[in-house]
N, C-alpha and C positions, 0 to 999 in steps of 0.2 A: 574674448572667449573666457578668460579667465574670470572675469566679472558675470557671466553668464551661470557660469558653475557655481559662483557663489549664491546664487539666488537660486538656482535650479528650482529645486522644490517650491519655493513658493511663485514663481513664472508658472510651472506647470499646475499647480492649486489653482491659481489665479484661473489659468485656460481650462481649468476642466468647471470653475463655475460656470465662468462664458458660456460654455458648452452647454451645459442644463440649464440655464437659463433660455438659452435661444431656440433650445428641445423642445423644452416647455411653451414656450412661446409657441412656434410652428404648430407642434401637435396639440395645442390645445382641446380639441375637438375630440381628440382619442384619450382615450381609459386611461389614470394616472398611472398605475403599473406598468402599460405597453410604453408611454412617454419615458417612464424610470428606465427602463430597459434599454429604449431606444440613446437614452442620456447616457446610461453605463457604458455600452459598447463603442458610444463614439469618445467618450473620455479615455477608454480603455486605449484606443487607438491612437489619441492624440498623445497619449502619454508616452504609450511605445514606440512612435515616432517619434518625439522629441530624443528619448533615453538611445533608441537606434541612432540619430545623428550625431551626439552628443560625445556616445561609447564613439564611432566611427572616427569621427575626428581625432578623438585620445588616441585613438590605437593607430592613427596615422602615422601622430607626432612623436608617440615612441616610437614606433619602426623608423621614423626618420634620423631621429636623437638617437637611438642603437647604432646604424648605421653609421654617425659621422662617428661617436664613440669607437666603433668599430675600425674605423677608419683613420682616426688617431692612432689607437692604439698599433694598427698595424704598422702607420709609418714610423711612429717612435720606436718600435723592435727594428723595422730593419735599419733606421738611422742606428741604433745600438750594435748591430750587427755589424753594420760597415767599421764602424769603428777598431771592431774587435778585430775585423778582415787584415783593417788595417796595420794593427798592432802586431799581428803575425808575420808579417811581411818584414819584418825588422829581424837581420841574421842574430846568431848567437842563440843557442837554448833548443832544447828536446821536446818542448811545447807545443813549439808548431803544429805539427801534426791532430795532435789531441787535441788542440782548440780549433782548427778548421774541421776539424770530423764532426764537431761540438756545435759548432757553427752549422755546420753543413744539418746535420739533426731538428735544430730550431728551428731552420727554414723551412725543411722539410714538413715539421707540426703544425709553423703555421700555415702552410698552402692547405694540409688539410684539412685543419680548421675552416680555413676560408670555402674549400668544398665541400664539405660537410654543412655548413649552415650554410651556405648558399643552396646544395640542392635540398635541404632543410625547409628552405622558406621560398624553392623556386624560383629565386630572381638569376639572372647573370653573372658572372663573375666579374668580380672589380677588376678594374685595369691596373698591370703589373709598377711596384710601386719599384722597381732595381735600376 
């Protein structure tokens, strides 16, 4: 794919000669103008279809690559989180409180987070990472 994208432009040059050549060919018989025309519109088309499947695929691979990103990052806060859970659990100190509430907060932003762009982009909600 990536190789693909390097070339794009000249892949789809290439196919839009194809194109009016094989136009012209066909319609030789009809008007050079009507052949131009009929050449332009199917260039037109081949090209939007390449650029459609091209953009399609990109915007797959980011929504995927967001996703795990997304997905990372969720687990590495709540592993940080357990952490912190944990450290509270340890007697001695006025702390406590303030950083479970603190804790409790974090969690709480990123659930919405995770609801907010999920019903953002319509998918599902990921399964619980605790």
């Amino acid at each position: 794919m990536k190789r693909l994208l390097e070339y794009l432009e000249l892949i789809r040059t290439a196919a839009g000669v194809v194109v009016v050549v094989i136009v012209f060919a066909i319609f030789r018989n009809v008007s050079a103008w009507k052949a131009a025309t009929i050449a332009a519109v199917a260039v037109g088309i081949l090209h939007g279809s390449i650029f459609f499947a091209v953009r399609s695929v990109q915007r797959r691979t980011r929504r995927q690559e967001v996703r795990r990103i997304r997905e990372t990052f969720n687990n590495l806060i709540r592993n940080k989180l357990q952490v912190v859970l944990f450290a509270t659990e340890v007697p001695d100190g006025d702390w406590r409180p303030v950083a479970q509430r603190a804790v409790a907060e974090i969690e709480e932003s990123l659930d919405r987070i995770d609801a907010e762009s999920l019903r953002a982009t319509g998918k599902a909600p990921l399964p619980e990472h605790r």
